[in-house]
ZADO-1210 file (C-alpha; in nm, 4 decimals, padded with zeros to 6 digits):
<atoms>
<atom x="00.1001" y="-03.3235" z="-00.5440" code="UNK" pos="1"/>
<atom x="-00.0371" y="-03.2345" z="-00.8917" code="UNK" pos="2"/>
<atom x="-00.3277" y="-03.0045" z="-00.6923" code="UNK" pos="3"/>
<atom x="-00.0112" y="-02.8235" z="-00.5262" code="UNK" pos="4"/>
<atom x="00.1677" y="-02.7666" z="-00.8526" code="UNK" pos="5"/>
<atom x="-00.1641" y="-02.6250" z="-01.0160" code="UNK" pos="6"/>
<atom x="-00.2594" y="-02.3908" z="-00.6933" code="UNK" pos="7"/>
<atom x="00.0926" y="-02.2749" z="-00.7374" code="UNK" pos="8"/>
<atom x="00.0404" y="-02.1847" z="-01.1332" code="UNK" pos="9"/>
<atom x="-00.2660" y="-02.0300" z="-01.0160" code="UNK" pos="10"/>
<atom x="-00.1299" y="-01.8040" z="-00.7792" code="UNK" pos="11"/>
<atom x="00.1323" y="-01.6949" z="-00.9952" code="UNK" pos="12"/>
<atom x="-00.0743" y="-01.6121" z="-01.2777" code="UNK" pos="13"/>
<atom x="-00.3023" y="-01.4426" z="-01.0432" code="UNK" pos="14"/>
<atom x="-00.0070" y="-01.2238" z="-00.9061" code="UNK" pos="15"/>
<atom x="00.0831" y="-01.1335" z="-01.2905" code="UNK" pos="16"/>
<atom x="-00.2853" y="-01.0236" z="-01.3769" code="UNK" pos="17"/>
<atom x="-00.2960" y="-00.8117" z="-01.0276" code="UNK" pos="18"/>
<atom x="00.0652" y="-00.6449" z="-01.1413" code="UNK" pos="19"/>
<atom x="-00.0305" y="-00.5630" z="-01.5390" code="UNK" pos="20"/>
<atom x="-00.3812" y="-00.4221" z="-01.4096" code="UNK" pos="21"/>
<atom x="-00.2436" y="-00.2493" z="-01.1130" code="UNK" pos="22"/>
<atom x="00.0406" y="-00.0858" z="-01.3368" code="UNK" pos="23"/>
<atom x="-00.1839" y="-00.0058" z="-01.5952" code="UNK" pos="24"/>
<atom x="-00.3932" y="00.2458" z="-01.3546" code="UNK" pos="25"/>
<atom x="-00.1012" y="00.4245" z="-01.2589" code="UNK" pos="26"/>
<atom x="00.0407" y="00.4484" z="-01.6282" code="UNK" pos="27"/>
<atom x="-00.3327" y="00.6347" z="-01.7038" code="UNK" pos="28"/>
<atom x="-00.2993" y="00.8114" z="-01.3748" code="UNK" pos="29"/>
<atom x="00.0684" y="00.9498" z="-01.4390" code="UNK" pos="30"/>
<atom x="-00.0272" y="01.0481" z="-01.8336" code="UNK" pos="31"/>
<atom x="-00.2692" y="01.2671" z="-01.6638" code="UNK" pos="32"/>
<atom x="-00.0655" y="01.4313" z="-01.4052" code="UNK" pos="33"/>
<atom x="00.1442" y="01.4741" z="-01.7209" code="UNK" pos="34"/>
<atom x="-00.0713" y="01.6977" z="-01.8542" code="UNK" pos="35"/>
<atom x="-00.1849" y="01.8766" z="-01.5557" code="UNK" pos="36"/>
<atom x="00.1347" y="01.9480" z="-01.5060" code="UNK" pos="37"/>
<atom x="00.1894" y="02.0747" z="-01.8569" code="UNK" pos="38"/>
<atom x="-00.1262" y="02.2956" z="-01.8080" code="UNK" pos="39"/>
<atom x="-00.0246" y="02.4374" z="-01.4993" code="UNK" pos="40"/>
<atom x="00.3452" y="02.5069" z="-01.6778" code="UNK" pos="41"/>
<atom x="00.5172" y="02.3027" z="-01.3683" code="UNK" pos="42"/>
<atom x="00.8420" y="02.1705" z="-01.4857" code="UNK" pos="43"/>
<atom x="00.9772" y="01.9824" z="-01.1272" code="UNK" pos="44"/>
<atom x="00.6124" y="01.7890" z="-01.1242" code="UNK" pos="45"/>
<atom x="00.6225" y="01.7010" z="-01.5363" code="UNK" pos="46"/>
<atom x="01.0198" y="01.5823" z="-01.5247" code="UNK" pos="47"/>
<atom x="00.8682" y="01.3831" z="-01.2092" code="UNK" pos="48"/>
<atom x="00.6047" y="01.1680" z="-01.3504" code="UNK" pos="49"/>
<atom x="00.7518" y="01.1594" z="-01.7098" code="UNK" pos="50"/>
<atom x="01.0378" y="00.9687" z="-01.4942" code="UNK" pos="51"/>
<atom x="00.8023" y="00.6939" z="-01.3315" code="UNK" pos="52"/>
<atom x="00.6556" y="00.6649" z="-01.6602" code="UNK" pos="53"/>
<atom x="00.8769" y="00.5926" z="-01.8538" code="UNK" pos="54"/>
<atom x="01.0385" y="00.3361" z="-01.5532" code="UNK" pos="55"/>
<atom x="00.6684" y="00.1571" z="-01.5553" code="UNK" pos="56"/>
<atom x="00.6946" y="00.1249" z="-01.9092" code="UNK" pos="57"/>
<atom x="01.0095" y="-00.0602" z="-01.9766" code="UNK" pos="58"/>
<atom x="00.8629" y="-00.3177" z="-01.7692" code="UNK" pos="59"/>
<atom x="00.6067" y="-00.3642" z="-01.9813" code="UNK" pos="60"/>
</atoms>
């Protein structure tokens, strides 16, 4: 029983790290679309990923 309970706190904190890490590449990704997008002067593809970032960010 206790083995079950600790495999289960195990998995879960193993799903958290996976999510943090896994949101934390595409918040580095999008910040450089970002400024791609600024270089290239593209307004539709800046408003675009300024949008998911700032959505990925509140769940931090």
């Amino acid at each position: 029983m206790i083995f079950a309970v600790y495999a289960m706190a195990i998995d879960k904190y193993i799903e958290v790290v996976w999510e943090t890490a896994v949101r934390k590449h595409r918040i580095a990704e999008l910040r450089t679309l970002i400024d791609q997008a600024l270089d290239e002067r593209d307004e539709e593809i800046f408003y675009r990923y300024s949008t998911e970032l700032k959505r990925l960010r509140k769940g931090e």
